[in-house]
C-alpha positions as CSV (number, residue, x, y, z in Angstrom):
1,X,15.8,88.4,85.9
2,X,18.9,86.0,85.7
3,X,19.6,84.1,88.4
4,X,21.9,85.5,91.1
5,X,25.0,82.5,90.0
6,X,24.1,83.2,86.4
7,X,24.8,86.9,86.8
8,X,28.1,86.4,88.5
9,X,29.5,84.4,86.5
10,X,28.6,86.5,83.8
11,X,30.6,89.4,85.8
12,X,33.4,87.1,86.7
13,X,33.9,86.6,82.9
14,X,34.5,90.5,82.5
15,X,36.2,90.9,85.6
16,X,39.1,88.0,84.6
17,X,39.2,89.3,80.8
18,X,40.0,92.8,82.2
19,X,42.6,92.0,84.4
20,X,44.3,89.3,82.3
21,X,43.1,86.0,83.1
22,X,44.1,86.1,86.8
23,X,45.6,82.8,88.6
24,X,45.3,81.3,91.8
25,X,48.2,80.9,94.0
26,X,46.6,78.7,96.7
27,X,42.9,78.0,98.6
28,X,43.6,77.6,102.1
29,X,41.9,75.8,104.6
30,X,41.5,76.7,108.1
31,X,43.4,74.4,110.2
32,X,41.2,71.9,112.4
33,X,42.3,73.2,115.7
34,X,41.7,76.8,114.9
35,X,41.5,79.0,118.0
36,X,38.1,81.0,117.7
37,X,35.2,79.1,115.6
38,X,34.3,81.9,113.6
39,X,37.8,82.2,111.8
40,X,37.3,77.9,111.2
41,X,33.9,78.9,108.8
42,X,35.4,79.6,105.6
43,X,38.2,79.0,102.9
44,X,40.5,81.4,101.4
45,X,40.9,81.8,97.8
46,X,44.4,83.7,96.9
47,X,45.3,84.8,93.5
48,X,48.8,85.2,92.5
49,X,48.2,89.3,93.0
50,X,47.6,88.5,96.7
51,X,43.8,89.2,96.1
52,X,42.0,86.8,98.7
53,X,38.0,86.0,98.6
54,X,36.4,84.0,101.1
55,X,33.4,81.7,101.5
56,X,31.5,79.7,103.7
57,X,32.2,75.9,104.1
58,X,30.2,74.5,106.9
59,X,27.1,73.9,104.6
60,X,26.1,70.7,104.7
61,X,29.5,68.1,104.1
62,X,31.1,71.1,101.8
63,X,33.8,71.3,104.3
64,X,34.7,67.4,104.9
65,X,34.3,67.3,101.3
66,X,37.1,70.0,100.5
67,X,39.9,68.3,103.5
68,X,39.4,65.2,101.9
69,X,40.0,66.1,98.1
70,X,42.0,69.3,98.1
71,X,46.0,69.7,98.9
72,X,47.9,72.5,99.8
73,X,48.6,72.7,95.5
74,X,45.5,71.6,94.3
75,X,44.5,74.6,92.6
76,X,47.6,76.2,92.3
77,X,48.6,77.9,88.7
78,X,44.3,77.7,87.5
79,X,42.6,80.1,85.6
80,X,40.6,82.0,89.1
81,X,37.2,81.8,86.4
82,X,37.8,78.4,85.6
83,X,36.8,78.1,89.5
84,X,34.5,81.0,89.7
85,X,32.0,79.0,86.7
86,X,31.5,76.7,89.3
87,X,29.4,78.7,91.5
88,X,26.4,78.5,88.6
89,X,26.6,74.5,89.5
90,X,24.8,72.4,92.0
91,X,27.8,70.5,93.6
92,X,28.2,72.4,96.9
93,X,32.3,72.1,96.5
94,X,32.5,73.6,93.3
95,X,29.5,76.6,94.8
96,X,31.6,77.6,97.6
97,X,34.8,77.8,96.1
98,X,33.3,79.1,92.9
99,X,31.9,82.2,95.1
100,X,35.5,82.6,96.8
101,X,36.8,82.6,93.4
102,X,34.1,85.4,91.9
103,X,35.2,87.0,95.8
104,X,39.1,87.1,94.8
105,X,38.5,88.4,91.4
106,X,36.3,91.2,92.7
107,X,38.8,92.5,95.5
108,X,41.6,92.1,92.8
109,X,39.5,94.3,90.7
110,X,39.3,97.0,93.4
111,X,42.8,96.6,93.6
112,X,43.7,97.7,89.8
113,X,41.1,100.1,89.9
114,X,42.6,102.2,92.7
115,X,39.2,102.3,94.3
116,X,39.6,100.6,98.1
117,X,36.1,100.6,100.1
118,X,35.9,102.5,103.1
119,X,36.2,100.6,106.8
120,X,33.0,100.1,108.6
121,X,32.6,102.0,111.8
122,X,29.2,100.0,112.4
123,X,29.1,95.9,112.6
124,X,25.7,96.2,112.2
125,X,25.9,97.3,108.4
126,X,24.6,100.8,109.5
127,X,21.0,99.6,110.1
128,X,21.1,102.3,113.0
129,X,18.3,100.4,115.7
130,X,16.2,102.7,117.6
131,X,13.5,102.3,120.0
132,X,10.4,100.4,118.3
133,X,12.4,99.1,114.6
134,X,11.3,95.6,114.1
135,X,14.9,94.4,112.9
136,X,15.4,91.4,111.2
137,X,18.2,89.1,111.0
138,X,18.9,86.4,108.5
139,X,20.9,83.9,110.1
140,X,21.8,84.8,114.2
141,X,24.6,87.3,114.3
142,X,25.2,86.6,118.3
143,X,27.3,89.5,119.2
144,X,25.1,92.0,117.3
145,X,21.9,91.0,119.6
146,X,22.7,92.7,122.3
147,X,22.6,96.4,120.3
148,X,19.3,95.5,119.0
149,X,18.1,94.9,122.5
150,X,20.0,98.2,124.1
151,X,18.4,100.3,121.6
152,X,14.7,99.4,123.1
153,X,14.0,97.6,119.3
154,X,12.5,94.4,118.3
155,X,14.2,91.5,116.6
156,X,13.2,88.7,114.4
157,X,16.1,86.0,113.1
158,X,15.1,84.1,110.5
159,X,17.2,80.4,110.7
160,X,17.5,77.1,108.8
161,X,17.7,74.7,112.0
162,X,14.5,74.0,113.0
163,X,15.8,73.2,116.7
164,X,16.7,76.8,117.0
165,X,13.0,78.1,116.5
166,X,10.8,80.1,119.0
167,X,11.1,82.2,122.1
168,X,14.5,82.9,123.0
169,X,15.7,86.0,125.3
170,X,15.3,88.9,124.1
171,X,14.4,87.8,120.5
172,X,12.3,85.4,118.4
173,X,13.7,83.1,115.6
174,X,11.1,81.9,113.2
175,X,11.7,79.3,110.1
176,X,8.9,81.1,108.4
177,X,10.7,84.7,105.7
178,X,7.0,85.7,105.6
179,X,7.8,86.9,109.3
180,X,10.4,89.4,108.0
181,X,7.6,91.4,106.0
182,X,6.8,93.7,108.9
183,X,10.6,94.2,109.4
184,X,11.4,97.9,108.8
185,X,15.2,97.2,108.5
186,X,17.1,93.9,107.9
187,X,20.6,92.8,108.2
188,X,21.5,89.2,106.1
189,X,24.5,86.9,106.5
190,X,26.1,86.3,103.1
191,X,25.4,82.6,102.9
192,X,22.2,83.2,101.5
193,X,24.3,83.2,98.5
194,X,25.4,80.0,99.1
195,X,22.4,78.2,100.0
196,X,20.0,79.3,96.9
197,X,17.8,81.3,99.3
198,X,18.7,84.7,98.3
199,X,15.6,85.8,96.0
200,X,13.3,84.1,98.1
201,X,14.7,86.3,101.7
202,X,14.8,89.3,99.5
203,X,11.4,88.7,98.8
204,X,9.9,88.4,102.0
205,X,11.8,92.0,103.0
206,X,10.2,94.3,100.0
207,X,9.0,96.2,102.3
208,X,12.0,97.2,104.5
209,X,13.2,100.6,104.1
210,X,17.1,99.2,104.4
211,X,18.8,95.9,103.7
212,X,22.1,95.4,104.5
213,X,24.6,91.8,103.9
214,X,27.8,91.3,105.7
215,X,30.7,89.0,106.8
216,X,33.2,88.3,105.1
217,X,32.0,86.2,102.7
218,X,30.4,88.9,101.0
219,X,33.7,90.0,99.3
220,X,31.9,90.2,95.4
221,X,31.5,93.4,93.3
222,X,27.7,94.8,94.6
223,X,26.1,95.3,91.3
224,X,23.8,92.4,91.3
225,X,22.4,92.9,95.0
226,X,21.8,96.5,95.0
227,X,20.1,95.6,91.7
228,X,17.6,93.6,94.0
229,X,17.3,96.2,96.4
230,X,20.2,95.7,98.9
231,X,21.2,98.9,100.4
232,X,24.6,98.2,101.9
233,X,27.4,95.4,101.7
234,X,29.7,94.7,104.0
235,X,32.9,92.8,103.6
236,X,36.3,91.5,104.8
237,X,39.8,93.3,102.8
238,X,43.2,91.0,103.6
239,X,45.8,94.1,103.6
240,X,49.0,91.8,105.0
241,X,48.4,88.4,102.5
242,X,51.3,87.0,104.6
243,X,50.4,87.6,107.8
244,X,46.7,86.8,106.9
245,X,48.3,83.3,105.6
246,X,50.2,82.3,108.4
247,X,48.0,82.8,111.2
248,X,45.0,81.1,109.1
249,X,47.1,78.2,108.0
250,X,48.0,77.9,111.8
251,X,44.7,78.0,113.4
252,X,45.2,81.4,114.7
253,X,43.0,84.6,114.9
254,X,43.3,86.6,111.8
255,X,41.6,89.9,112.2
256,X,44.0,91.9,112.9
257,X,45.6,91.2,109.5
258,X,42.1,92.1,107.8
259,X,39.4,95.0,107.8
260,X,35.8,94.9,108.0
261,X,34.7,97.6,105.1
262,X,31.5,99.2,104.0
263,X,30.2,99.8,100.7
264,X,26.5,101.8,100.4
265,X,24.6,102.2,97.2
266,X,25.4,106.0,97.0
267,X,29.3,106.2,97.0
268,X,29.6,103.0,94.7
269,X,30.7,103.8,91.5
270,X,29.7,101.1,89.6
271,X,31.4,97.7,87.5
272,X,31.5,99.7,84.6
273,X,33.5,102.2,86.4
274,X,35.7,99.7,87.7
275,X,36.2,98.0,84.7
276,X,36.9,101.3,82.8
């Protein structure tokens, strides 16, 4: 199987040829002083459609990296793949805007195809918890512990930081993905895409009966992770671009001027549907 970067890229390219070579209008930075921390974890990538992908920049030095090299114009008036090629490479810059870039192309691609995913009524990607699930998380979604604990179920977090491993209340975080493997259901933040750690976590969780990725930098096309056995994919949709722009350019909450969708292996129709 081709890697995951490989295959996107290869999906980018059909993506950009069907819709005419899309360009970017701008990739905004959150401003430093932004108000909540969770809107300060990612770029923007906005096409000249309005289409907007996001990733996640606090890998590593990815975001000093981007404030120090990239103006307001930088990337203004490029060819979106040009950008999206550079998720296949090593350079942490050139991943995370790359994936924004494959992000934007996909939701532009929804756009044209008239086929707009559904909002999620569930943050927790529809894992459901019941009394006695073992559910794992990769990477600590904080508000979403306390559902897991109110439905009587067990939780496992899988994390990077090594300081963050062991005990804590009311769940265990471990450095180890072999401790996912008795997991019956698993919920993933969307920078294992980032971090080349995906195959590896999807590994360790054959044998979960549902695996679910969300936040809103999973804004790509699905194909390539239900191919791996993903179940569900949840994402972030900008529905007012200039509202969305202000308030993010300004440091200020911008949920309210985005949706939290939903897309499950059953209702998706499929790239070749979307291309066609």
């Amino acid at each position: 199987m081709k890697s995951i970067a490989a295959t996107y890229v290869g999906l980018a390219e059909r993506i950009s040829a069907r819709l005419g070579s899309p360009r970017v209008r701008a990739l905004h930075l959150p401003a430093r002083d932004t108000v909540s921390g969770k809107h300060s974890r990612f770029c923007a990538l906005e096409l000249e459609d309005g289409s907007i992908g996001f990733s996640f920049i606090l890998a590593g030095d990815t975001e000093r990296r981007l404030r120090a090299g990239v103006s307001s114009d930088v990337y203004t008036g490029l060819d979106a793949l040009v950008l999206a090629r550079g998720y296949a490479q090593a350079d942490p810059v050139n991943k995370a805007v790359g994936f924004a870039a494959i992000n934007s192309l996909s939701q532009s691609l929804f756009s044209r195809a008239t086929w707009v995913p559904q909002k999620a009524g569930d943050s927790l990607g529809q894992l459901e918890p019941k009394a006695g699930d073992h559910i794992g998380m990769i990477g600590l979604f904080t508000p979403l512990v306390a559902r897991v604990g109110e439905a009587h179920a067990r939780l496992t977090v899988l994390e990077l930081k090594a300081e963050l491993a062991g005990e804590q209340e009311g769940y265990t975080v471990t450095l180890d993905p072999a401790d996912l493997a008795t997991c019956e259901k698993v919920v993933s933040t969307c920078t294992v895409m980032l971090n080349d750690t995906l195959d590896a976590v999807l590994d360790a969780c054959r044998g979960a009966t549902y695996l679910a990725m969300i936040g809103p930098t999973a804004g790509c096309v699905p194909d390539p992770l239900f191919d791996r056995g993903l179940d569900h994919l949840g994402g972030r949709r900008v529905v007012d671009v200039e509202g969305f722009r202000d308030a993010f350019c300004e440091g200020k909450k911008w949920g309210s001027f985005a949706y939290k969708y939903s897309i499950s292996r059953q209702e998706y129709p499929g790239i070749d549907a979307l291309l066609a």
